[in-house]
N, C-alpha and C positions, 0 to 999 in steps of 0.2 A: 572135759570140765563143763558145767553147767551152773548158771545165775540165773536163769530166768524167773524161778520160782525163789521162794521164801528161805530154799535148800541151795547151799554152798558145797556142792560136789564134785572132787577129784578124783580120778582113778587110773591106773598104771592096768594095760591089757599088752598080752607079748604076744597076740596074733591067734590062739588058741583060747587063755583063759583070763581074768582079773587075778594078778598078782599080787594090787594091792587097791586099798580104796578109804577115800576119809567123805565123811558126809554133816553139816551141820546147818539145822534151822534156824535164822535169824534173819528177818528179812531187812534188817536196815544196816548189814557190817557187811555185805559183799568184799567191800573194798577191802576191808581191815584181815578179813576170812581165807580169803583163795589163796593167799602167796603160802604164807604160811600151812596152808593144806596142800600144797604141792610140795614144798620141803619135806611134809610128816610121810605122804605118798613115797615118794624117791629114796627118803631113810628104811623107811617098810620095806619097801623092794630091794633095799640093798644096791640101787646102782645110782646115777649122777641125770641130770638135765638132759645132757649131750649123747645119752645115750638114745633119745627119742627120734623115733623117725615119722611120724605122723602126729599132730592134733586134732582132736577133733573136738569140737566146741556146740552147745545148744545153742540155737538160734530162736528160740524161744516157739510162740508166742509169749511173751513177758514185758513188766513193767520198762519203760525206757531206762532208769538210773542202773534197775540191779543189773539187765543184761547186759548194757554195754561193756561192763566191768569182766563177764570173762573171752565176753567179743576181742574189746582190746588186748587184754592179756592174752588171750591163745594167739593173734595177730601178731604180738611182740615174740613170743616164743617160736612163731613160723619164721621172723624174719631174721632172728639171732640164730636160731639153728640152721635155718636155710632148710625147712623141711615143709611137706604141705600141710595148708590147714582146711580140715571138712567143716563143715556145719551139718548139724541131725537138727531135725524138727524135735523139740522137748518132747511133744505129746506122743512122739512116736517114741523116745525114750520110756515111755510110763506106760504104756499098751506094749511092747515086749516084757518090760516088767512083769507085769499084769501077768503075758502069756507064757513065761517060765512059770510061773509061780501055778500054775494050773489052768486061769480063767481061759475055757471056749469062748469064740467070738459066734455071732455079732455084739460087740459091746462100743460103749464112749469113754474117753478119758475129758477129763472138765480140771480146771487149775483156775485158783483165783486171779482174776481181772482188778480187782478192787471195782469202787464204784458200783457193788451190786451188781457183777457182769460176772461172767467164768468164760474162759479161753476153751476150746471145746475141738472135739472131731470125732467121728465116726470111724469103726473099725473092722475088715472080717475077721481078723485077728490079732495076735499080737504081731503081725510083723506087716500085715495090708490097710492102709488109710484107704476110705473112701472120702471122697474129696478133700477140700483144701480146710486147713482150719479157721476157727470164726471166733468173732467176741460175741456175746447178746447176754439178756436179763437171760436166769435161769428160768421164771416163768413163762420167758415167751419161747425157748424150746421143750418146754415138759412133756408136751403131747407130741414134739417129734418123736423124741428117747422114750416115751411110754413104755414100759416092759423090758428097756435094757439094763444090765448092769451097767455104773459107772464108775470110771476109777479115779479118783484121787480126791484134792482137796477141795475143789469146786465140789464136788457130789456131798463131800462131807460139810462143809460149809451150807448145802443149804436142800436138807430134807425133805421138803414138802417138795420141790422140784424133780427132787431124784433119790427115789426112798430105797433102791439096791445100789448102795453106796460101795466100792470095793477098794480095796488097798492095792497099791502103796500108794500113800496119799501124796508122796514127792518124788522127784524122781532123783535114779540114783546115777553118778559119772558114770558105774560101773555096767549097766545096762547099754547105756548108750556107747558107749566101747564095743562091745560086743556085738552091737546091730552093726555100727559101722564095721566090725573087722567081718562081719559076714559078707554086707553088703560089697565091702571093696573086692573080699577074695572070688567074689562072683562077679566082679569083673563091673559092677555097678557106677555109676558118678555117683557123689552124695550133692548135697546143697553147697553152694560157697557161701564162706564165713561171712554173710549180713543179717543183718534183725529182721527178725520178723514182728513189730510190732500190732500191727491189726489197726493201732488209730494212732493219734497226735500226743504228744508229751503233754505233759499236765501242764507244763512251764512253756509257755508261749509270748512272743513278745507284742506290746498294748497295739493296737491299733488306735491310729490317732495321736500318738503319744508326742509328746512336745518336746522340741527340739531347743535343746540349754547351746548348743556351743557356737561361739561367736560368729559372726559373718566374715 
């Protein structure tokens, strides 16, 4: 499962292939989205909760409210099942994407930051990050990326920055399933299940602020 972006995605994989998968954009109903898109998931495939033996959850780069929402939940279903829970980097979810669907590397995957920022990373392909991922204005990387394709919604988002804009513009549960049952059956560790947010919550408490309750 995956929150970090604006996309509300679930997906059932049995070690081989995606059995089943539900996907919807709305960046403000995470909360309200993912349960009920795990029910539709587990109906579609025809088996129960308990039949899962792994979770794997994006850990973004993404806004603090939407990610924590499938952080927690995949955490709650690690500790009810008693089974483990990975973490994938989103953007490396969106650059396999990318590289089933055709696109050669070197390319960038970019996701809205809000604030006129994109969440960003370099890639030799769909399956190898070059470095770690970063927040910045689109402007002040354009002349890194110069001549690369970009995939997703940050690219689409903002043109002038990044004018080989590529799809899929969100990323799908059903990708990141797949990298992770790759990555496991080679023997790989994944991330553990924490945020990755790049900077501070919008919501911060005052400094200075005045203290109301009695002596």
């Amino acid at each position: 499962m995956d929150t970090a972006t604006p996309a509300v995605t679930v997906a059932l994989h049995d070690g081989t292939s995606v059995i089943a998968s539900s996907g919807q954009v709305d960046a403000r109903r995470h909360g309200e989205l993912l349960l009920p898109a795990v029910d539709r998931v587990l109906a579609e495939a025809g088996t129960k909760l308990d039949a899962v033996t792994d979770v794997v959850v994006g850990v973004g780069p993404g806004p603090y409210t939407g990610l924590r929402v499938g952080l927690v939940t995949a955490a709650t279903f690690g500790s009810a099942l008693s089974v483990p829970v990975h973490g994938l980097c989103t953007l490396d979810g969106l650059a396999y994407a990318a590289g089933q669907e055709g696109l050669d590397g070197p390319f960038a995957v970019a996701t809205d930051a809000r604030r006129k920022e994109v969440y960003w990373a370099r890639y030799e392909d769909g399956r190898t990050r070059v470095g770690e991922p970063a927040v910045d204005r689109p402007a002040d990387i354009a002349e890194e990326l110069a001549g690369l394709p970009v995939v997703g919604a940050g690219a689409v988002l903002y043109p002038d920055a990044f004018p080989d804009a590529r799809g899929p513009e969100h990323v799908a549960a059903g990708a990141l399933a797949a990298l992770a049952a790759e990555r496991l059956a080679a023997g790989r560790e994944l991330l553990p299940p924490q945020p990755l947010y790049l900077r501070r919550p919008d919501a911060q408490v005052p400094k200075n602020y005045k203290v109301v309750t009695p002596k």
